[in-house]
N, C-alpha and C positions, 0 to 999 in steps of 0.2 A: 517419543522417538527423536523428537527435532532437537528436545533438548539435551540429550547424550550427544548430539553430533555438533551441536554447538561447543558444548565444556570440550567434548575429547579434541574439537578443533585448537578449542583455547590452549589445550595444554601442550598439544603438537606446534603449535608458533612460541608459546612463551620457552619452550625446547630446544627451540629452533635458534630461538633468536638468544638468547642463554650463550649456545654454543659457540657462536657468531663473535658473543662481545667477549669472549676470554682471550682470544689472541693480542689484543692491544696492538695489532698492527704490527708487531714485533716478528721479525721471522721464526721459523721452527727448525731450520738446518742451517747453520754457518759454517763455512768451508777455510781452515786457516793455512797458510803455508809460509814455512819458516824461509827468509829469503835469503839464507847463507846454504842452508841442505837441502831446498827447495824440498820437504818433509810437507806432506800434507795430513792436516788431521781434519775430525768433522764436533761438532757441538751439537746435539740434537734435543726439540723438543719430545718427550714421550706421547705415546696416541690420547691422553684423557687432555692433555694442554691443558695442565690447571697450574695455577698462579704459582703455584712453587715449580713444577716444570718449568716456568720461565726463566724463575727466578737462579732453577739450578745451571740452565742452559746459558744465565750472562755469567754465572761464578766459571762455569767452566770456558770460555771467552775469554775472561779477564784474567783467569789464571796462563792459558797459551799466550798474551796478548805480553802478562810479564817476559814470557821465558824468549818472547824477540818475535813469537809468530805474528803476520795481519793477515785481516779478515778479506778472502781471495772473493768469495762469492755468497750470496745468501738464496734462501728460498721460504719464500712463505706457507 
């Protein structure tokens, strides 16, 4: 018995902690507003946060970031 509760612990922290190091520190909602229409749009990580979520989350940044918008606010 001790040893089932040992593994399943293992697997609940290495789970745990998995989830933890995908964010990279990086925020998950940036908030942009254009400063001639004061237009605001938002860039958002989706709920699984995985590396391409990130990755789509700076394309679309980069993309308002051409068209004149800055980046108003963020959230982790």
């Amino acid at each position: 018995m001790l040893k089932y509760i040992i593994i399943l612990s293992s697997i609940f922290f290495i789970l745990v902690g998995s989830s933890c190091g995908k964010r990279h520190g990086k925020p998950t909602r940036v908030v942009l507003k254009h400063p001639v229409t004061y237009d605001f749009v938002n860039c958002n990580v989706d709920k699984w946060q995985s590396k391409e979520s990130f990755e789509a989350n700076d394309k679309c940044i980069k993309e308002y970031e051409d068209k004149g918008y800055e980046i108003w606010g963020t959230k982790q």
